[in-house]
N, C-alpha and C positions, 0 to 999 in steps of 0.2 A: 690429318697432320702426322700421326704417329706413321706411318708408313715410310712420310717421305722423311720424317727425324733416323727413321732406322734404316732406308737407304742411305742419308748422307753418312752416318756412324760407319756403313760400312763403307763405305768409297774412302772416307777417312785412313779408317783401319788397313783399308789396300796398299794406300798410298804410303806408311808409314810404314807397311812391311816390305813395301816395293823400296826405301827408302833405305831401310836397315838393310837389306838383304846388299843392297848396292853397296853402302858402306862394309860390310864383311869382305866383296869382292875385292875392293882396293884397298882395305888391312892386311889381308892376304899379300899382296902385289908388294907393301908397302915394308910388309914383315924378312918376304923373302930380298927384296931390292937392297935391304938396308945390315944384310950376312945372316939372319937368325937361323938356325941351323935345326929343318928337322927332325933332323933322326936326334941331334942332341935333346931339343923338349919334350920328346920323345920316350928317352930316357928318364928324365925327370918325371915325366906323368905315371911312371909305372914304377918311380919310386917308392917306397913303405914309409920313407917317412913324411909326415905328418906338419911337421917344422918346417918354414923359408926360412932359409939362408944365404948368403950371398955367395955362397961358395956350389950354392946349385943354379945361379942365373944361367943360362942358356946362350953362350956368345961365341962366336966364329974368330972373334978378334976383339981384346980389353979396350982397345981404344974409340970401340962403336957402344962405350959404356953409356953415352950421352943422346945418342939416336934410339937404343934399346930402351931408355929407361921412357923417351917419348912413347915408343909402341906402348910401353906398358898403360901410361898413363891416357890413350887412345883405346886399350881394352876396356878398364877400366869405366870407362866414360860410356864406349857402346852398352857394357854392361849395364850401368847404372839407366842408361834408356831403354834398353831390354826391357827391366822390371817395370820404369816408370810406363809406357805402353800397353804391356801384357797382351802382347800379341798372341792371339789363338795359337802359330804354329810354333812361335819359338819359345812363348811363357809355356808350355804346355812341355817341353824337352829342357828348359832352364831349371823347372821346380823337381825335377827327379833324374835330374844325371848328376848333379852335385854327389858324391859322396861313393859313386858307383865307381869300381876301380878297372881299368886296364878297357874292356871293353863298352864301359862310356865312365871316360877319365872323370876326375873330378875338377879341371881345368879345363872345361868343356869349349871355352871362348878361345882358348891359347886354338886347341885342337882347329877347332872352324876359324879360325884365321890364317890359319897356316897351313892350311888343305889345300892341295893342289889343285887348281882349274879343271874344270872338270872338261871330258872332249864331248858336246852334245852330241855324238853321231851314236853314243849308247842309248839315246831315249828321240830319237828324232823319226816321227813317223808311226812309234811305240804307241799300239792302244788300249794292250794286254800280253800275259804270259806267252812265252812259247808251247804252245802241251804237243810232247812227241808221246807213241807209244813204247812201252818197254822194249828200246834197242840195243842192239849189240855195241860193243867197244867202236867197232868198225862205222857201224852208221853214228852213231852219236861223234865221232872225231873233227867233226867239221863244226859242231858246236861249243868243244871242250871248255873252252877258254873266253866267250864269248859275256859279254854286260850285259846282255835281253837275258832279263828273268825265264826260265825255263821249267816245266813240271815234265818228272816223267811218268807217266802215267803204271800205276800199280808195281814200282819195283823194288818195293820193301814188299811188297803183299808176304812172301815167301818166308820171310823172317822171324823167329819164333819170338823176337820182341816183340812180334804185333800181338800175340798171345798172353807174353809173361811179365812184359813192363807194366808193372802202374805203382801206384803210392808204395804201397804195402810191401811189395818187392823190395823199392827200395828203401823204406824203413830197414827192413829186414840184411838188408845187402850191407846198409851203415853198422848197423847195433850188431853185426855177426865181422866184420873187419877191424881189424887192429888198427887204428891210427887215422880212419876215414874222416870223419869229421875234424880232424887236428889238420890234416893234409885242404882241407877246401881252405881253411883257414887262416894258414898259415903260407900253402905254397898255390893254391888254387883261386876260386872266384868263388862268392855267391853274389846272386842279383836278385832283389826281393822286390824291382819293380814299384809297384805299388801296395804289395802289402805289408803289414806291419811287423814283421819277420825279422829279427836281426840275425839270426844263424841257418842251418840248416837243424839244429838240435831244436831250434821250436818248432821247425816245420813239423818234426817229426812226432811233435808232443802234442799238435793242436788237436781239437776236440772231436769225437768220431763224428759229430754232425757237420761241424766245419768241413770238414776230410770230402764230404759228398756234396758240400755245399746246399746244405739243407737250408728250406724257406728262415730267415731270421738269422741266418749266421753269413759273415762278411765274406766274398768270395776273394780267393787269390790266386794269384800268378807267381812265380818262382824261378830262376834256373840256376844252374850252377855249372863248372867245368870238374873234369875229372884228372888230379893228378898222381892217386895214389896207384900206382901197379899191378896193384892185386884186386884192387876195383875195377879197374881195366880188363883186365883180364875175365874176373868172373863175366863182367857186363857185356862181350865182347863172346860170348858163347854163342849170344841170341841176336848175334848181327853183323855184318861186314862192311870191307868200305862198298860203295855198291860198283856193281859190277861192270858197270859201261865207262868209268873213270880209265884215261888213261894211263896206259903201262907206266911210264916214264913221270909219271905228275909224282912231286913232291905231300907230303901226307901228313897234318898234325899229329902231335903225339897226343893231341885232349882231344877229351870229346865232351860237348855242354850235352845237359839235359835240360828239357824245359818244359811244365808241365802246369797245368791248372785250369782257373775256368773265366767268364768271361773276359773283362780289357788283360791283354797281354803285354806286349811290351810299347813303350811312348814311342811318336815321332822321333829318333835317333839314327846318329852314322854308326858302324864301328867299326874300330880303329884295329883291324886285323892284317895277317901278311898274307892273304891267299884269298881267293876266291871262298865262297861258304856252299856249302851241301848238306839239307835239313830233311831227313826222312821224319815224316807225319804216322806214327804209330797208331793214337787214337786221337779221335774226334777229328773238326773240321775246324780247321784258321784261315781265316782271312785276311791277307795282307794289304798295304794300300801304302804304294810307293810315291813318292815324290819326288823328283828329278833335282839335280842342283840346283840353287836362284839363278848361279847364271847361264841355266839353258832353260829356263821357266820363257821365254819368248819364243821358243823353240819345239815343246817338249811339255807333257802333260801327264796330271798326275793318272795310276792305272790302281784297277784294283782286283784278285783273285782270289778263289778257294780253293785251300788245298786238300784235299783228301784224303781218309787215312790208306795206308800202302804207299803213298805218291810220296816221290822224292823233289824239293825244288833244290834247284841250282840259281845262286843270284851272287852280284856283287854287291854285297852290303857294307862297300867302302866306297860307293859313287851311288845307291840310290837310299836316302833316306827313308825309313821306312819305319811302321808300326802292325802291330797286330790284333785279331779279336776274334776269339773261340767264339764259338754257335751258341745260341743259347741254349742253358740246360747240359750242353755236352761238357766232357773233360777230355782234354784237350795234352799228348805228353808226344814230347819229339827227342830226337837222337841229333845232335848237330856236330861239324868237324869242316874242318877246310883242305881243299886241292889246290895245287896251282905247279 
């Protein structure tokens, strides 16, 4: 009997994600039909401050004050079935994007409601990465711009980051910089994932056993972006954009680090303006994407390793995706966006 009680829990389970997931699609449909404006909640989610106000609603026009405040009360309510479910894929990205700022908002339901349709022809037929060999500007042009996840094979290898980034560096890179830690702070990003980390100033305090992930101590994950200049600059000795990106492509001025050891980061989108490019400096990650729900009838989840030296190229604003170092390895990458 237990067998068939855990087939029906799961068919259950399907059915109620297959359920939700359809309800997101016509929130979406329902958000945009009825003026909600993008780029305006947009602006709110990367607000600082902390406080609703009515004076930050998000409205195209006062008079759709009475149709908005439904959406809200339709968020609300998917939410509250969210929790009450606890669905594997989306309780699993609801209990750790709360609080995470700008690159998984803390208004995570606004965000996936109002995400654009996604076009299935990015993952239709998709059964894994693209791996090209380290190509020139020339031959990789036909790829530049392209939603199939792509590695290029060994083209960071050259990079003396693959030599001189790890913890310790940048301990050293923060406690020798004026302002570095005030700057993640105040103008930057940290992401502590799931470890127990509130700054980057405890990262850098935790215990020399932690640090290597010694038997008995909690393993962690981390990243953070870089806005202060002269951190840039030093970090920027021992690496470039890489070199098959197009002439013409527009170019972050941040660049994330992300570093640590096993699960890395949850099921999540993010909410970036440009296509992402992640040189793998040390150890091995493994990604595992999954398509929009609504090209899930279409379109199947994929999964890859990437290798230290290799560079991947992905749209991680159309494939949801997470990650998981090797075990035993540590795991530190350089991240930035083209487009």
């Amino acid at each position: 009997m237990a067998p068939c009680k855990e087939a029906a829990a799961g068919k259950s389970s399907d059915l109620k994600e297959h359920f939700l997931f359809e309800r997101f699609i016509n929130l979406n449909a329902y958000a945009l039909s009825k003026g909600l404006c993008l780029h305006e909640l947009r602006n709110l989610c990367h607000s600082k401050k902390s406080s609703f106000s009515m004076k930050n609603i998000c409205l195209c026009s006062y008079v759709k004050i009475a149709n908005d405040f439904k959406f809200l009360v339709i968020v609300l309510t998917l939410l509250i079935s969210l929790l009450y479910f606890k669905l594997p894929f989306i309780d699993g990205m609801m209990k750790t994007a709360f609080g995470i700022k700008c690159i998984l908002p803390n208004n995570y339901i606004v965000w996936e409601a109002t995400r654009p349709i996604a076009d299935c022809s990015i993952c239709y037929n998709l059964n894994s990465a693209v791996i090209l060999p380290n190509i020139t500007r020339e031959e990789f042009s036909r790829y530049a711009y392209s939603y199939k996840p792509i590695i290029i094979k060994g083209a960071a290898k050259h990079w003396s980051a693959v030599r001189t980034f790890d913890y310790h560096f940048f301990k050293d890179l923060f406690l020798n910089t004026a302002g570095a830690f005030e700057s993640v702070e105040e103008e930057c990003q940290f992401l502590n994932f799931k470890s127990d980390f509130k700054n980057l100033e405890d990262v850098f305090n935790m215990p020399l056993k932690r640090i290597y992930n010694e038997k008995g101590t909690k393993p962690w994950y981390i990243g953070w972006s870089n806005c202060n200049r002269e951190m840039l600059k030093k970090m920027r000795r021992h690496y470039t954009k890489p070199h098959f990106l197009p002439v013409d492509a527009e170019h972050s001025h941040v660049d994330f680090i992300f570093m640590g050891f096993e699960e890395g980061a949850f099921m999540h989108l993010d909410y970036i303006s440009r296509l992402m490019w992640q040189a793998q400096l040390r150890g091995h990650k493994t990604w595992h994407l999954h398509p929009p729900p609504e090209c899930e009838n279409v379109c199947t989840p994929i999964s890859f390793t990437v290798n230290p030296g290799d560079i991947l190229l992905l749209d991680t604003r159309q494939w949801y995706h997470k990650t998981y170092v090797s075990p035993g390895e540590f795991s530190l990458t350089v991240s930035s966006e083209y487009g």
